[in-house]
C-alpha positions in Angstrom: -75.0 29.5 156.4 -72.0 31.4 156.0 -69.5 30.0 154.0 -66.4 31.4 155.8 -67.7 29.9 158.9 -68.2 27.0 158.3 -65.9 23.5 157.2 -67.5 22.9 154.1 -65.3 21.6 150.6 -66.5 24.8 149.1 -64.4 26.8 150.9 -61.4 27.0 149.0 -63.4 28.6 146.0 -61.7 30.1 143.0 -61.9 34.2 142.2 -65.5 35.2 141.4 -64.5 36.2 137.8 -63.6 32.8 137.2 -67.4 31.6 138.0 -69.5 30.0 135.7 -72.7 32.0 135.3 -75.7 29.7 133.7 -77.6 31.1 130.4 -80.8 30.4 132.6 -80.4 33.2 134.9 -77.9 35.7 132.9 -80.0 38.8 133.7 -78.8 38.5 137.6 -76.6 40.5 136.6 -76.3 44.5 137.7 -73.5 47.3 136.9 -71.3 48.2 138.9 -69.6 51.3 139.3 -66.2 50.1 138.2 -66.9 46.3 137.4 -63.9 44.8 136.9 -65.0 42.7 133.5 -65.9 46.7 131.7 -69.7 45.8 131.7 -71.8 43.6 133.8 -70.8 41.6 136.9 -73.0 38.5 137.6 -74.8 38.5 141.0 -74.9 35.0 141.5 -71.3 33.1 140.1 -71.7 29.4 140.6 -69.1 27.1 142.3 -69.0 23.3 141.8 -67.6 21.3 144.5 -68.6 18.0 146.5 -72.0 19.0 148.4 -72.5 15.0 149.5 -76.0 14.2 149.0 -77.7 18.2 148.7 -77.5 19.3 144.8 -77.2 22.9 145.3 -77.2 25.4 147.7 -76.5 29.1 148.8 -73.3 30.3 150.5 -72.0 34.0 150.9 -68.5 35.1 151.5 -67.2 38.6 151.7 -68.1 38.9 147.9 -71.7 38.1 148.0 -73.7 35.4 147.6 -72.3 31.9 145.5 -74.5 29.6 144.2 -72.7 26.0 144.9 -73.6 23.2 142.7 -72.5 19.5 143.6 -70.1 18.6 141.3 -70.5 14.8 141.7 -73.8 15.1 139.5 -73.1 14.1 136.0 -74.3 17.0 134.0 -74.9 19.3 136.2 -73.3 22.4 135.0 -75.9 21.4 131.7 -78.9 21.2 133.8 -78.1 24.6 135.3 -77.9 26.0 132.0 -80.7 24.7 129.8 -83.2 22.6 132.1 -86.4 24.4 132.9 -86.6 22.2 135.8 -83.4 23.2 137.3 -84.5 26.8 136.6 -88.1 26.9 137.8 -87.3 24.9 140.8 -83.8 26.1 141.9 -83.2 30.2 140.7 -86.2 31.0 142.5 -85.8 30.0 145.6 -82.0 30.8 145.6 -83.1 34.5 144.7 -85.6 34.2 147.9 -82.8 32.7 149.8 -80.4 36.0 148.9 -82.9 38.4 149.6 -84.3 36.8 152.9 -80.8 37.0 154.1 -80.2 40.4 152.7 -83.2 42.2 154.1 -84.4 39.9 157.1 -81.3 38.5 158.5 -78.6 40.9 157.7 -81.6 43.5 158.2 -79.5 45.7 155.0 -82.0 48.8 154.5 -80.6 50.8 152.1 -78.8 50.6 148.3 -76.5 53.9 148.9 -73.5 51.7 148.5 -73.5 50.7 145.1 -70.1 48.7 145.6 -71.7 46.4 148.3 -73.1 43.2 147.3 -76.4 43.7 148.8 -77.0 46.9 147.6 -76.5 45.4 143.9 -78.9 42.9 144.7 -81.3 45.3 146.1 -81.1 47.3 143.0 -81.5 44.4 140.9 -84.6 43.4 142.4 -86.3 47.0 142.2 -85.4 47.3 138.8 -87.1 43.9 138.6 -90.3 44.5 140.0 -89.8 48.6 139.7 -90.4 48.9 143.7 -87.7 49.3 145.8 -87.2 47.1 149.1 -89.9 48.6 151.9 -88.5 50.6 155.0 -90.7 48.6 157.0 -89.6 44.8 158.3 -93.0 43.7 158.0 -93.5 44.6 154.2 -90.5 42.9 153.6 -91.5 39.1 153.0 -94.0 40.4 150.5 -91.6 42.3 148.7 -89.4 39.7 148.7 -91.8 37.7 147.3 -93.1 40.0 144.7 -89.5 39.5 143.4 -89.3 36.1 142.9 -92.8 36.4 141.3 -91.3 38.8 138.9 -88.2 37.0 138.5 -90.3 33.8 137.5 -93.1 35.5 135.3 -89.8 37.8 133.4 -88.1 34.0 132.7 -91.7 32.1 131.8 -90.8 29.6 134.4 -94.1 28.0 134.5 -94.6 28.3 130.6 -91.3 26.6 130.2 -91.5 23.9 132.6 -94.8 22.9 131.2 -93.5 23.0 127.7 -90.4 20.5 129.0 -93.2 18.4 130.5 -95.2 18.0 127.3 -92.6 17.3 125.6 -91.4 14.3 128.3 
């Protein structure tokens, strides 16, 4: 899952502040201690490169995790911006995705290190849901769920995808 592991096209990516980060999920964001930008450093930059025949998917490199978006989709950097379908049904589970390997893979406990990548996503999601991540493993899965429910019910993700299927 490791993107400097493994042989993939997405590899060679350029510098993280050169990312695209999509309108639909601009509030994974955090602040960092000495972000390089002077404000806000996105969470989650996006890559575009040849995935074959997957549309999107999570890698993490030394800098966090990097949401990679095939490239050989026409429109694809649109639909990441602006479709609620792309929202509801991709940022969600890519924010599961982070935290599950964050918290039960990783097994990353605390958020003492605010210059870490997990500890800014760890802060980001208690801000989110106003809980921080449980001590205990088995908690964790909940919490991590209680997330993504927050992140979906703060971006109206079923509201909005209804609304673009009314209007369909």
């Amino acid at each position: 899952m490791f993107a400097s592991g493994s042989s993939s096209c997405c590899d060679a990516k350029p510098p993280r502040t050169s990312r695209y980060q999509p309108e639909g999920a601009d509030d994974i964001t955090a602040a960092a201690e000495k972000p390089e930008s002077g404000g806000r450093l996105s969470l989650l930059p996006v890559n575009f490169c040849d995935l074959a025949d997957q549309v999107w998917r999570i890698t993490f490199d030394a800098n966090g995790a990097v949401l990679d978006l095939n490239n050989r989709v026409d429109g694809i950097a649109e639909m990441a911006k602006l479709d609620p379908r792309f929202f509801a049904l991709v940022y969600p589970a890519a924010v599961r995705e982070i935290l599950t390997q964050i918290l039960l893979i990783e097994g990353y406990e605390t958020t003492d290190d605010p210059t870490e990548w997990w500890s800014l996503w760890l802060r980001w999601a208690a801000d989110l849901t106003g809980a921080a991540a449980p001590d205990d493993e088995d908690e964790r899965q909940a919490w991590i769920d209680d997330v993504v429910n927050a992140f979906c019910a703060k971006h109206q993700a079923i509201r909005r995808l209804a609304s673009q299927a009314e209007t369909a």
